[in-house]
The first five atom37 places (N, CA, C, CB, O) and aatype in JSON, in Angstrom:
{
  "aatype": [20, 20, 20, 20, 20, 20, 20, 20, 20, 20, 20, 20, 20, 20, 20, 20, 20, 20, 20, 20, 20, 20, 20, 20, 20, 20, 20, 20, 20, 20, 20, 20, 20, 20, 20, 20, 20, 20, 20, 20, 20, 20, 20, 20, 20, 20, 20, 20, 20, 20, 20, 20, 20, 20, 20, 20, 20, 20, 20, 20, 20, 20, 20, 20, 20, 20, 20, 20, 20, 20, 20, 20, 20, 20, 20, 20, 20, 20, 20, 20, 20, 20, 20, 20, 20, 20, 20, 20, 20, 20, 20, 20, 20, 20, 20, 20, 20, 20, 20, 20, 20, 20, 20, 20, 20, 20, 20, 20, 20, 20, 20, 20, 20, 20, 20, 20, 20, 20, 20, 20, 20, 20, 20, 20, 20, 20, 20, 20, 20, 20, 20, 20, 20, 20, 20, 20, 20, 20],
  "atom_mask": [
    [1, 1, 1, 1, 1],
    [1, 1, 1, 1, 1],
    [1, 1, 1, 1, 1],
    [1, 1, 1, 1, 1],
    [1, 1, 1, 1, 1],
    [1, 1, 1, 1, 1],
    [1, 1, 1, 1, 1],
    [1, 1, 1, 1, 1],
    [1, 1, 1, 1, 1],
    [1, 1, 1, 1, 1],
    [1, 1, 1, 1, 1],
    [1, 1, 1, 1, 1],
    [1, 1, 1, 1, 1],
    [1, 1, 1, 1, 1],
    [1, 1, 1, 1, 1],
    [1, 1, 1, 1, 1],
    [1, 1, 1, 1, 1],
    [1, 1, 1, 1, 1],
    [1, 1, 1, 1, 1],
    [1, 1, 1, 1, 1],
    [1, 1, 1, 1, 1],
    [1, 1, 1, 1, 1],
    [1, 1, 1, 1, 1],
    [1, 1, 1, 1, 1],
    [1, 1, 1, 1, 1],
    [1, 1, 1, 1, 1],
    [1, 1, 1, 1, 1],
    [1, 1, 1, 1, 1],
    [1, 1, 1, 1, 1],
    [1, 1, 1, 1, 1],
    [1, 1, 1, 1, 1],
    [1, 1, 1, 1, 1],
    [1, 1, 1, 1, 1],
    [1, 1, 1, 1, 1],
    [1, 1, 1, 1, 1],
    [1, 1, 1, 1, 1],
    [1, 1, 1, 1, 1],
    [1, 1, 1, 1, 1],
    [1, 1, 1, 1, 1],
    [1, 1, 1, 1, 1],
    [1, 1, 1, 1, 1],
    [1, 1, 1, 1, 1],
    [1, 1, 1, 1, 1],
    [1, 1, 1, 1, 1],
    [1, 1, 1, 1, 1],
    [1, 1, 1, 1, 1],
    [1, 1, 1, 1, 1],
    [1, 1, 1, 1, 1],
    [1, 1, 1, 1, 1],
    [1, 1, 1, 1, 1],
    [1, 1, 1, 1, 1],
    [1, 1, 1, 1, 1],
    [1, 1, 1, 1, 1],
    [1, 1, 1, 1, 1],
    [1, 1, 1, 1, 1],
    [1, 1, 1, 1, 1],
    [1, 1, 1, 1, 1],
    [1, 1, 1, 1, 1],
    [1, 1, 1, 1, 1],
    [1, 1, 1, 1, 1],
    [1, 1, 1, 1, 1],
    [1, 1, 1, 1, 1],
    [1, 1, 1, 1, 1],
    [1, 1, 1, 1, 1],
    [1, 1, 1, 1, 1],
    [1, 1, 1, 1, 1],
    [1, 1, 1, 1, 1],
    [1, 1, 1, 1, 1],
    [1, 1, 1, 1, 1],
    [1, 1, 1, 1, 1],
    [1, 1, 1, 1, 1],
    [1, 1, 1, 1, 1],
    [1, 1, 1, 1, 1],
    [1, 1, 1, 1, 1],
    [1, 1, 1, 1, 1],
    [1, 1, 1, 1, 1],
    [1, 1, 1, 1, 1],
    [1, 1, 1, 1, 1],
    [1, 1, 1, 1, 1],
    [1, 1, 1, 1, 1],
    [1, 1, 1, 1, 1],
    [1, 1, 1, 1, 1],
    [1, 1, 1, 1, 1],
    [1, 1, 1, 1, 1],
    [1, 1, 1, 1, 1],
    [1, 1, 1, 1, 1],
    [1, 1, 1, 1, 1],
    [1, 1, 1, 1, 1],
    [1, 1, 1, 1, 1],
    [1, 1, 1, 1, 1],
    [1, 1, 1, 1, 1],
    [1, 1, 1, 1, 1],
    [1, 1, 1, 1, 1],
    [1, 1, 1, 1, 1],
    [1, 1, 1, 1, 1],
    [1, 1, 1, 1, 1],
    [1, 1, 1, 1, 1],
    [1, 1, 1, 1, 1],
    [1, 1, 1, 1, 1],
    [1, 1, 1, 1, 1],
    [1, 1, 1, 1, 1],
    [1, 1, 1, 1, 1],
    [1, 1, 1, 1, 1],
    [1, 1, 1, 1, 1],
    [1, 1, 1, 1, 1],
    [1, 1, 1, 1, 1],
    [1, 1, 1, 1, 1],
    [1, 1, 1, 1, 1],
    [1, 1, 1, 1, 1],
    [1, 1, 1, 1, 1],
    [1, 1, 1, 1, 1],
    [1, 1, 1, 1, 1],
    [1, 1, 1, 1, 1],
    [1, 1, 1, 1, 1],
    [1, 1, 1, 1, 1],
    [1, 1, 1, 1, 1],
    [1, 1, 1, 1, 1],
    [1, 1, 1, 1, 1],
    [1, 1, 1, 1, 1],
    [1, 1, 1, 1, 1],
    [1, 1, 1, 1, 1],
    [1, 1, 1, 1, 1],
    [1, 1, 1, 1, 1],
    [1, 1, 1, 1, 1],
    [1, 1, 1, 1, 1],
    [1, 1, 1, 1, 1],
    [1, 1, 1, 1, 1],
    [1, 1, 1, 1, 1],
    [1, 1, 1, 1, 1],
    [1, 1, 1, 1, 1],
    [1, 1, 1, 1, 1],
    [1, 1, 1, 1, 1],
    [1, 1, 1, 1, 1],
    [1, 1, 1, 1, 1],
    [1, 1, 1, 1, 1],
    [1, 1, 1, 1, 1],
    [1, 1, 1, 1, 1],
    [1, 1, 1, 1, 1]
  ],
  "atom_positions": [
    [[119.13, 54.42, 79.17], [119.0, 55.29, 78.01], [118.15, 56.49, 78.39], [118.37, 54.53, 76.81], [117.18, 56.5, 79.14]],
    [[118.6, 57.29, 77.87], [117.72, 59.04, 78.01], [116.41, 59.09, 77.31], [118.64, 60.47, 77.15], [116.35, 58.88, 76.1]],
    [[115.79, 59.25, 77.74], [114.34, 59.33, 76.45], [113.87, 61.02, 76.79], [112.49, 57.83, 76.93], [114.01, 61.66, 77.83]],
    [[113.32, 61.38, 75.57], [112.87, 60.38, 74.63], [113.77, 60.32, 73.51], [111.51, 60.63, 74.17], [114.29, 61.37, 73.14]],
    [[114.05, 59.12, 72.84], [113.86, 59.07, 71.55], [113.7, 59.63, 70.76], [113.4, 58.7, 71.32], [112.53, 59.31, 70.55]],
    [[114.01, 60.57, 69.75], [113.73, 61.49, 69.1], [114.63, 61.28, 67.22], [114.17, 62.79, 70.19], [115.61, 60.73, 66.73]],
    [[113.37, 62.17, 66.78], [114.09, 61.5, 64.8], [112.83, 62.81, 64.37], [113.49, 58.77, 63.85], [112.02, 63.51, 64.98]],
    [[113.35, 62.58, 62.73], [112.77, 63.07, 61.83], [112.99, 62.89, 60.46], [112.8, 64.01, 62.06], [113.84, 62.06, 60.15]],
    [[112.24, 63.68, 59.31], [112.62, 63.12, 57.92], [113.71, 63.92, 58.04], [111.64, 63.27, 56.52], [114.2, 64.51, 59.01]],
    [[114.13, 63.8, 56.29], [115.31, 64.23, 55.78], [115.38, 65.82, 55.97], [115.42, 63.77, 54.31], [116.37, 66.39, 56.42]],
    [[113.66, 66.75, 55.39], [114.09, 67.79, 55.23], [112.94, 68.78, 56.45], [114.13, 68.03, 53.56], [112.62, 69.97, 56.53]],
    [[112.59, 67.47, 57.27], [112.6, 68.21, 58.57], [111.08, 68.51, 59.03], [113.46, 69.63, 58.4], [110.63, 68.99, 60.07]],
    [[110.36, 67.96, 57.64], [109.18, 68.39, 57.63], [108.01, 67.44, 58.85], [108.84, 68.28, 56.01], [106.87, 67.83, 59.12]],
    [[108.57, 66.38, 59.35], [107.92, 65.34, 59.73], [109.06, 65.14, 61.13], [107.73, 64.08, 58.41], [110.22, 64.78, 60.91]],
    [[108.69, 65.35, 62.22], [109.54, 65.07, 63.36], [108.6, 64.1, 64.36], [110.05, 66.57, 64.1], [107.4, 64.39, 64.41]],
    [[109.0, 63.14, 65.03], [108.65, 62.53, 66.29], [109.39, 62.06, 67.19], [108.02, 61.73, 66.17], [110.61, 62.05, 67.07]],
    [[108.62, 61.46, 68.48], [109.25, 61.54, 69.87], [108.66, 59.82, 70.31], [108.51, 63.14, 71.02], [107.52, 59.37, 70.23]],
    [[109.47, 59.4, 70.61], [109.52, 57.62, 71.33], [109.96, 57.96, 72.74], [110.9, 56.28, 70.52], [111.02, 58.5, 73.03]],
    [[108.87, 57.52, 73.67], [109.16, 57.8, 75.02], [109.14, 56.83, 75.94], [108.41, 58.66, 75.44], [108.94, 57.0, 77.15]],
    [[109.46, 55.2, 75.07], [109.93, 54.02, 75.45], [111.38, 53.46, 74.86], [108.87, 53.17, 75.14], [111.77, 53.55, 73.7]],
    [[112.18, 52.76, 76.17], [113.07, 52.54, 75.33], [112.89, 51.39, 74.21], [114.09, 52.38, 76.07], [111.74, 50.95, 74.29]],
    [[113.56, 50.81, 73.29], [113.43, 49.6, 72.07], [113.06, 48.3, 72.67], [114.9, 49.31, 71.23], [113.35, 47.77, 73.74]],
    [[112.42, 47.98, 71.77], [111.88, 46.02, 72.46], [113.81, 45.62, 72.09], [109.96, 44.46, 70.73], [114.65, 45.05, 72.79]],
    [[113.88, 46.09, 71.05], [114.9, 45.44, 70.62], [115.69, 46.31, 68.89], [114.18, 43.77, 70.48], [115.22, 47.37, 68.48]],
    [[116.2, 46.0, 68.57], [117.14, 46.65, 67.07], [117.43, 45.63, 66.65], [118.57, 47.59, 67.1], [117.6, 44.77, 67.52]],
    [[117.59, 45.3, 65.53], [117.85, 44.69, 64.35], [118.15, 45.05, 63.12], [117.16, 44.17, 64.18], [117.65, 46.14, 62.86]],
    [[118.68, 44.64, 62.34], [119.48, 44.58, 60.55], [118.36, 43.78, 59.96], [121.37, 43.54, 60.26], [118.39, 42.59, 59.66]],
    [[117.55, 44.47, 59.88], [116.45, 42.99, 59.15], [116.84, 42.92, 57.28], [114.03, 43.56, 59.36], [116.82, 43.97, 56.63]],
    [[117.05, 42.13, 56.89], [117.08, 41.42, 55.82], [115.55, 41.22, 54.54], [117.53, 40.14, 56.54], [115.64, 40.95, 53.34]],
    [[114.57, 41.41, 55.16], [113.21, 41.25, 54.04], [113.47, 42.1, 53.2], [111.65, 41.53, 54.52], [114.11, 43.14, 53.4]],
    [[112.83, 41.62, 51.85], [112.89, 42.2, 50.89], [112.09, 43.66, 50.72], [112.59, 41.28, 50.12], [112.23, 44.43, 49.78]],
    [[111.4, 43.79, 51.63], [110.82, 45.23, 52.08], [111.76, 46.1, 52.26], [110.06, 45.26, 53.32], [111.89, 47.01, 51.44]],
    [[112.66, 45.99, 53.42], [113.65, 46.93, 52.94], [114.59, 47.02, 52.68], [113.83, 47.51, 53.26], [115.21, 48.03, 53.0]],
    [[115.24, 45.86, 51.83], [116.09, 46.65, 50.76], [115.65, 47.09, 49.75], [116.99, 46.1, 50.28], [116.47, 47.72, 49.08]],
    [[114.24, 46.99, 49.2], [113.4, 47.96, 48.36], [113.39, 49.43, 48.81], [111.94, 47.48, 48.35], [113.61, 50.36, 48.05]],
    [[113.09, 49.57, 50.19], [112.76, 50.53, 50.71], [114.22, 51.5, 50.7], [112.08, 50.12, 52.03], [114.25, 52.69, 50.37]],
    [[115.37, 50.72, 51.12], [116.64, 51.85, 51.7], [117.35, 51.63, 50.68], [117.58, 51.63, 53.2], [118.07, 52.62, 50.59]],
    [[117.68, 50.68, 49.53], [118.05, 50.7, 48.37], [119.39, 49.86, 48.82], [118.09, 52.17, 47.65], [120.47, 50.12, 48.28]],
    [[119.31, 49.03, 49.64], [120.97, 48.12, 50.27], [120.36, 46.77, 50.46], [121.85, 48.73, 52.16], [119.39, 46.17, 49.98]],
    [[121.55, 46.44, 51.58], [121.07, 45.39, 51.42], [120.27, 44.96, 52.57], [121.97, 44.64, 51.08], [119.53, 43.98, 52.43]],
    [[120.34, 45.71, 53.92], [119.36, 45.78, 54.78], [118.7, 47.31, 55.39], [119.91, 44.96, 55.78], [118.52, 48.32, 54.71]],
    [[118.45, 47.16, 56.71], [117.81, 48.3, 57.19], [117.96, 48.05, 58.78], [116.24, 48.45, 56.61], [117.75, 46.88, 59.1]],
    [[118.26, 48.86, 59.74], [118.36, 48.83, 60.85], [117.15, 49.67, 61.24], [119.63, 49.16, 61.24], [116.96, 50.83, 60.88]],
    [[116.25, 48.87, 62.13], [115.51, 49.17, 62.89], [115.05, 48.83, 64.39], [114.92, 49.07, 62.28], [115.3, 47.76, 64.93]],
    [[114.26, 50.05, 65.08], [114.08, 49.39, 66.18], [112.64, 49.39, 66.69], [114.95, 49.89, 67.09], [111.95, 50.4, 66.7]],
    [[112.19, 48.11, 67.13], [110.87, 47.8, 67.65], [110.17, 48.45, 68.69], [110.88, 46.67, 68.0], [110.43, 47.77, 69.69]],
    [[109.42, 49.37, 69.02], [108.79, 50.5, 70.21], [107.67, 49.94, 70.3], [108.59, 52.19, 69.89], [107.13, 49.46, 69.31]],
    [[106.91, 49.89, 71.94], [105.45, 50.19, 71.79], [104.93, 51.27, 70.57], [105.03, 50.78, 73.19], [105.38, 52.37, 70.25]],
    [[103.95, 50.57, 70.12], [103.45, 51.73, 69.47], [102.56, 53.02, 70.46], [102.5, 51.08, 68.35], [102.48, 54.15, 69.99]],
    [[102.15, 52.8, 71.36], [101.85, 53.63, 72.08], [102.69, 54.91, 72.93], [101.34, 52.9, 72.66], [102.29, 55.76, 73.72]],
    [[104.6, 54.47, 72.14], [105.32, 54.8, 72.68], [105.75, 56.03, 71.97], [106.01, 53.9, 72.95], [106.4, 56.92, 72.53]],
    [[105.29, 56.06, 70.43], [105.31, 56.98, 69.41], [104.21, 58.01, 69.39], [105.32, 56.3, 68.23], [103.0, 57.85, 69.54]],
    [[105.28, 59.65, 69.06], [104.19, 60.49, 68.81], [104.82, 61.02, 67.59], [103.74, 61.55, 69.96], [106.0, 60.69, 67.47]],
    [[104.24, 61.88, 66.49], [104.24, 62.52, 65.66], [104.15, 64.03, 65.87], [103.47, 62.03, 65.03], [103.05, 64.6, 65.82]],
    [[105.42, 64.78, 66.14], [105.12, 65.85, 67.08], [104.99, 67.24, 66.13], [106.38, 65.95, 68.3], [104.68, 68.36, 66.53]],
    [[105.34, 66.81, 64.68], [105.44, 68.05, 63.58], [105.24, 67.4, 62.47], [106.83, 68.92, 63.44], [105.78, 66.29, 62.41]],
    [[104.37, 67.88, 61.22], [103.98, 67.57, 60.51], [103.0, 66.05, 60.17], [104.84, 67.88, 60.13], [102.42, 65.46, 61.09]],
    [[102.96, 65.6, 58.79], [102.06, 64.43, 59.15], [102.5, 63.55, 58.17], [100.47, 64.66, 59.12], [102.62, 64.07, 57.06]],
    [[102.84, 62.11, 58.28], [103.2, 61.51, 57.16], [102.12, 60.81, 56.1], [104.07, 60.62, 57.62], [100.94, 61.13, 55.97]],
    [[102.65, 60.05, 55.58], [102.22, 59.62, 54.48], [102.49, 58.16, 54.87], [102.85, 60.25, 53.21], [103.26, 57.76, 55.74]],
    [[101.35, 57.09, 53.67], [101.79, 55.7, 54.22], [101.61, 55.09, 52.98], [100.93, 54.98, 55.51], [101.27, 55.49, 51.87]],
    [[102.04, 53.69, 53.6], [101.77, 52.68, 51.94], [101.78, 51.47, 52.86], [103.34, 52.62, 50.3], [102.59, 51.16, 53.73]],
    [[100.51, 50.76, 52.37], [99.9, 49.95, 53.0], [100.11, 48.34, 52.15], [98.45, 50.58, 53.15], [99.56, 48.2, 51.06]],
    [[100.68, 47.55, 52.58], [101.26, 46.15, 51.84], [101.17, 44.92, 52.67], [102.85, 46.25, 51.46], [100.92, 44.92, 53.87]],
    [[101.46, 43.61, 51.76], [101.27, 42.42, 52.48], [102.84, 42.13, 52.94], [100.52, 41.19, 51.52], [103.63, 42.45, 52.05]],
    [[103.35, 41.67, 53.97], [104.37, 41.57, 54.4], [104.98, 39.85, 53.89], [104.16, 41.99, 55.9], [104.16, 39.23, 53.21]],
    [[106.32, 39.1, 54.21], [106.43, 37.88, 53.77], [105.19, 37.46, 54.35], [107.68, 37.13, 54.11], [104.23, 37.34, 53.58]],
    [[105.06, 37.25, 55.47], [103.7, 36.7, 56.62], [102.85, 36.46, 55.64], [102.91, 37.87, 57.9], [102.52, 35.3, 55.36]],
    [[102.38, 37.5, 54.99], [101.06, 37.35, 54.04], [100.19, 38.82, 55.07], [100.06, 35.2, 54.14], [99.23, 39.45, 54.64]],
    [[100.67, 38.99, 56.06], [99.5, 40.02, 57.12], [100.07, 41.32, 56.68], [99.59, 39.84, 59.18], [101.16, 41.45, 56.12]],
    [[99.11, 42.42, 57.04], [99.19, 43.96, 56.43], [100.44, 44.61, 57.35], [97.5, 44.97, 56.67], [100.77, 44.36, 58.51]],
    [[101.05, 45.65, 56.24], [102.11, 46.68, 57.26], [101.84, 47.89, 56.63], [103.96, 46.38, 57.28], [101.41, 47.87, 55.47]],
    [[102.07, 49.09, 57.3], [102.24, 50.27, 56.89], [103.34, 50.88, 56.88], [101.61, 50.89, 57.34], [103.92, 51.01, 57.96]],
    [[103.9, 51.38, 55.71], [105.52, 52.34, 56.31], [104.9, 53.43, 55.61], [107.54, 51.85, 55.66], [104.14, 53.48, 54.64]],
    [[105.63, 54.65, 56.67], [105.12, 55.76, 56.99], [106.24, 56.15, 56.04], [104.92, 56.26, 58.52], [107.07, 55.33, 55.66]],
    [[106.25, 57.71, 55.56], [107.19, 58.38, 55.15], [106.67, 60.22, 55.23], [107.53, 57.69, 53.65], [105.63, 60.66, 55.72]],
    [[107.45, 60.76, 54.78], [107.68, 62.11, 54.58], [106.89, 62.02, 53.37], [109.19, 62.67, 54.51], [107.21, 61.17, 52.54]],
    [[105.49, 63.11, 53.08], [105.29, 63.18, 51.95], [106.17, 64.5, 51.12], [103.87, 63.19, 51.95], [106.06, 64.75, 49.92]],
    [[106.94, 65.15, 51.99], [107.61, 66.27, 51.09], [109.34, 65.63, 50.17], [107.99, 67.8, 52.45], [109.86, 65.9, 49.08]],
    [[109.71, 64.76, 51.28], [111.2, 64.44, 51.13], [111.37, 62.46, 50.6], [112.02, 64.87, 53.02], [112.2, 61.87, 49.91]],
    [[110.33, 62.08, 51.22], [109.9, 60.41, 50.9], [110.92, 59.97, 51.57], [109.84, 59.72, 49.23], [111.61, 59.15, 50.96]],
    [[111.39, 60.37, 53.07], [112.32, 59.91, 53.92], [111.4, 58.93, 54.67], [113.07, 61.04, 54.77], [110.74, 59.21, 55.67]],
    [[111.47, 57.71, 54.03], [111.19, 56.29, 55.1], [111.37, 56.86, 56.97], [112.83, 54.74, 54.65], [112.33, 57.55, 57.32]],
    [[110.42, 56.46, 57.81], [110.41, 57.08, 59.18], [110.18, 55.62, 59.83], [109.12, 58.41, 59.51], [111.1, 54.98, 60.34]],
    [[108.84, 55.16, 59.74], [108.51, 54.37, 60.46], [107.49, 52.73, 59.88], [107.93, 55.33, 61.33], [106.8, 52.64, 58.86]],
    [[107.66, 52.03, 60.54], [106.34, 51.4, 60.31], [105.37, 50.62, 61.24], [106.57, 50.62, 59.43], [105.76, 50.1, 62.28]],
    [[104.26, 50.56, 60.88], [103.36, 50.34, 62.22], [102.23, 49.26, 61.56], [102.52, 52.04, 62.91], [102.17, 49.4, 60.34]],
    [[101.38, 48.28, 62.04], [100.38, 47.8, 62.14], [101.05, 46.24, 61.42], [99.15, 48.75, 61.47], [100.44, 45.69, 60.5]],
    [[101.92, 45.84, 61.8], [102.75, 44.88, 61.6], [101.77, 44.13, 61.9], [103.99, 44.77, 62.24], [101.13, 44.46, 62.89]],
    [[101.34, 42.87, 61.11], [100.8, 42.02, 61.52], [101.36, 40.36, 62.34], [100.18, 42.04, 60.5], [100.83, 39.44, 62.96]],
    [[102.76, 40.74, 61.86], [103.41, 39.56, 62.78], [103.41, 39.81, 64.34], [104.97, 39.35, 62.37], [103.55, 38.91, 65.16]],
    [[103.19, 41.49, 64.73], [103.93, 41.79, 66.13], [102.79, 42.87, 66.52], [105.78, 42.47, 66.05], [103.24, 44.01, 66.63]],
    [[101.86, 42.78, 66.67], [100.78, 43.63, 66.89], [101.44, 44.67, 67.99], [99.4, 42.77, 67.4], [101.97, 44.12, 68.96]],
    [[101.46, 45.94, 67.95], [101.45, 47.19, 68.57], [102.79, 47.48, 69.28], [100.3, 47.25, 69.52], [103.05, 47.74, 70.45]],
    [[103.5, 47.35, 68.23], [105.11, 47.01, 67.86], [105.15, 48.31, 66.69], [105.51, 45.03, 67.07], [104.26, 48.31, 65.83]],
    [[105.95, 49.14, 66.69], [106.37, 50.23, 65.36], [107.73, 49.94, 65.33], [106.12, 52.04, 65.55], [108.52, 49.72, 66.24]],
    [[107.88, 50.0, 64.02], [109.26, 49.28, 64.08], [110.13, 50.89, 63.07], [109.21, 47.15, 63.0], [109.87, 51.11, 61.89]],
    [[110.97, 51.64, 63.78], [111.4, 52.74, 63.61], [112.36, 52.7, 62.57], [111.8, 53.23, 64.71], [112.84, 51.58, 62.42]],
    [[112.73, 53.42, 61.93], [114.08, 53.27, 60.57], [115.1, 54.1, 62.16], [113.77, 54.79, 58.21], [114.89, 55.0, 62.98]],
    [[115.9, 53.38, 61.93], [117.28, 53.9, 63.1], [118.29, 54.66, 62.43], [118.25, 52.55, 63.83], [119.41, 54.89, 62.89]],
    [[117.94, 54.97, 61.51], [118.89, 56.15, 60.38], [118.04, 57.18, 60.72], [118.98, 55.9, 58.4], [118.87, 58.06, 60.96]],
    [[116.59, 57.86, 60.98], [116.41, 58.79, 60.94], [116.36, 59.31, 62.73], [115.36, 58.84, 59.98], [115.64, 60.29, 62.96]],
    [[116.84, 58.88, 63.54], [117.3, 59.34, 64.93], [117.47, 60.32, 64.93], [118.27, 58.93, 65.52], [117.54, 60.79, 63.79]],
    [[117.56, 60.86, 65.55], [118.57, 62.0, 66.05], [119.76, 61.7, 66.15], [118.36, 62.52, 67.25], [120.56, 62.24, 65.39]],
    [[120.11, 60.94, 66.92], [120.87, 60.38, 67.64], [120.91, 59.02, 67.62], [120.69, 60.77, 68.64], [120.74, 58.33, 68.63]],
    [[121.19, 58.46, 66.2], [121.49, 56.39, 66.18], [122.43, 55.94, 66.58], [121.63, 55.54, 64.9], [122.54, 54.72, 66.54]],
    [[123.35, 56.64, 67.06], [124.03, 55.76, 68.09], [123.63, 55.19, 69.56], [125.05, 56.38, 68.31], [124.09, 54.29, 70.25]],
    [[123.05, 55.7, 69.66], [121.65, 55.4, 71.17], [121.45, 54.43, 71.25], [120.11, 55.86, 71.22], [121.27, 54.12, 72.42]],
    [[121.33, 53.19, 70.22], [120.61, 52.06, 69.93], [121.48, 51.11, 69.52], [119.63, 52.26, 69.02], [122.19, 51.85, 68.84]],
    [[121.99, 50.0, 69.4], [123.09, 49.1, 69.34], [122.05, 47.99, 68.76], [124.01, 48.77, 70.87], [121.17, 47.44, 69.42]],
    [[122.33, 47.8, 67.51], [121.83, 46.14, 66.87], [122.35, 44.95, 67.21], [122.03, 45.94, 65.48], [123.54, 44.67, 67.28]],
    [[121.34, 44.19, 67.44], [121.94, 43.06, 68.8], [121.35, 41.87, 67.7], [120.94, 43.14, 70.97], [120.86, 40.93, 68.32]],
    [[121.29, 41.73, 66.44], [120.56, 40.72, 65.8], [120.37, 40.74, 64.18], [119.3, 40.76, 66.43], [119.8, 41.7, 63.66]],
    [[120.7, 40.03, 63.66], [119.61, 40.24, 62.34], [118.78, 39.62, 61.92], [119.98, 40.32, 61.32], [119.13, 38.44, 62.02]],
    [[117.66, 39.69, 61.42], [116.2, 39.04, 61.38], [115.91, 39.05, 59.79], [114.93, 40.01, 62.33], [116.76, 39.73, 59.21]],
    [[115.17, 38.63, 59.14], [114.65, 37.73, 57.91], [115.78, 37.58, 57.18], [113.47, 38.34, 56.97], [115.9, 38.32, 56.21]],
    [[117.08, 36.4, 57.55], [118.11, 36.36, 56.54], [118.22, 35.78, 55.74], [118.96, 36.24, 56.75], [119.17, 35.76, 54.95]],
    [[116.92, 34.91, 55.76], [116.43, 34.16, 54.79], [116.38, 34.96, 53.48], [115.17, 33.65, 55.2], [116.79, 34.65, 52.36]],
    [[115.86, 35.9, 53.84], [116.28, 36.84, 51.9], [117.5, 37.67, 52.23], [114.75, 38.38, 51.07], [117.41, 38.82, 51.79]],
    [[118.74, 37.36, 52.95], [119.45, 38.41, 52.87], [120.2, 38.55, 51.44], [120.32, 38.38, 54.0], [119.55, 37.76, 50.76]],
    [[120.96, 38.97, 50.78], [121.64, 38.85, 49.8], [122.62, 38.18, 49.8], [121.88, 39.71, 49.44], [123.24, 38.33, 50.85]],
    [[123.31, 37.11, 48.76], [124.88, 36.61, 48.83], [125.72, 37.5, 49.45], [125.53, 36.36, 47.48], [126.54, 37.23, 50.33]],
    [[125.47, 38.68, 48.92], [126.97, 39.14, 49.6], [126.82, 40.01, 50.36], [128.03, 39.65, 48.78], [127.53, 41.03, 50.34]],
    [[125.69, 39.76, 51.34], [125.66, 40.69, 52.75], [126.58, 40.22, 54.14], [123.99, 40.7, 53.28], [126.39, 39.32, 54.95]],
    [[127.52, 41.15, 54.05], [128.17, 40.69, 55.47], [126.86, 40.66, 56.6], [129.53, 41.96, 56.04], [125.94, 41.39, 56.97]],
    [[127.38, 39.39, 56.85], [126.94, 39.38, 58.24], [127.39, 38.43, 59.86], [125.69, 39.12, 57.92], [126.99, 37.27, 59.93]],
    [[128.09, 38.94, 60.89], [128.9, 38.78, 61.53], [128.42, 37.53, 62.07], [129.2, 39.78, 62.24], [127.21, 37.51, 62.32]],
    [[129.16, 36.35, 62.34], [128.83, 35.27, 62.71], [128.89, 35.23, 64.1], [129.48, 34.41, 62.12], [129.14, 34.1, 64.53]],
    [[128.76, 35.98, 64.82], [128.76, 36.16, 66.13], [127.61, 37.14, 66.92], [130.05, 36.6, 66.33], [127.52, 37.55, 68.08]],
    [[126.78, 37.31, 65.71], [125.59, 37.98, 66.18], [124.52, 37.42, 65.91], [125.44, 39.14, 65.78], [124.51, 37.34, 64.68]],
    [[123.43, 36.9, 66.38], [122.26, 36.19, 66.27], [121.57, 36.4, 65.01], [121.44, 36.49, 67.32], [121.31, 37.52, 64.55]],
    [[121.22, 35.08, 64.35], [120.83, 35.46, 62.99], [119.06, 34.84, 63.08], [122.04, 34.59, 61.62], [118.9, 33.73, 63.6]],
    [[118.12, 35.42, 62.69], [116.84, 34.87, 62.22], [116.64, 34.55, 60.75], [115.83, 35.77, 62.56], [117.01, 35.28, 59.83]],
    [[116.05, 33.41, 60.61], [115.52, 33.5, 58.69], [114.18, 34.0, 58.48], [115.39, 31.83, 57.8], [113.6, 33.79, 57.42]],
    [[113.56, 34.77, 59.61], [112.58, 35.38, 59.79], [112.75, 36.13, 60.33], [111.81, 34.99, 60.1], [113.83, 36.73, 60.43]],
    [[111.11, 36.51, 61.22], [111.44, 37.46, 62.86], [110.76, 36.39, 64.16], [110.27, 39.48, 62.93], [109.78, 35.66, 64.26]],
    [[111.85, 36.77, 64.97], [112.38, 35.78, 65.75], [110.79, 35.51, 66.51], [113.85, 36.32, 66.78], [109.94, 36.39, 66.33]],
    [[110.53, 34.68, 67.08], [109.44, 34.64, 68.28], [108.66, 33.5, 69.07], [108.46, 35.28, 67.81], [107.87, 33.8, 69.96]]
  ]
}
């Protein structure tokens, strides 16, 4: 893969750069985000966090208890409220786990899994030939 990595919000105000490739991608299923993306999941991908920079503008966060019960932050756009990132995961310490819709370029990244399907919805397809978690895997 080419790095870096590269994304931003919706209206451009908030851009950054990942200069590792993904631990991994996933369709995660928690009820976090389908709150968050308004479906029934969210494709994301897991980076060092040391692997993320914030190269224009500055986001905004919201700080919550995850299923775990441990703290997360998801970042957003405070101009556009375009979901970006999230970081301080307490299941996966120094792990940012990226929204893969705001890429540049999401085809880069191939979801190899889906993770907490334990809340997925009745009627979420999901391919029986791709690895399923009722959590996150570990």
């Amino acid at each position: 893969m080419t790095l870096p990595l590269s994304g931003g919000c919706a209206c451009g105000q908030v851009r950054y750069e990942c200069s590792a490739e993904p631990l991994f991608t996933a369709h995660c299923h928690c009820r976090d985000c389908q709150k968050a993306g308004g479906g029934q999941m969210s494709t994301v991908s897991g980076v060092p966090s040391a692997a993320l920079r914030v190269v224009r503008g500055e986001t905004r966060s919201f700080h919550y208890a995850g299923s775990s019960g441990k703290g997360l932050e998801r970042h957003f756009c405070p101009t556009c409220g375009a979901r970006l990132f999230t970081d301080h995961v307490g299941a996966m310490p120094g792990v940012i786990f990226l929204s893969v819709g705001n890429l540049d370029e999401p085809a880069r990244v191939t979801p190899h899994m889906h993770i907490f399907t334990a809340s997925a919805q009745p009627w979420a397809s999901i391919p029986a030939d791709m690895p399923q978690f009722p959590g996150m895997p570990g």
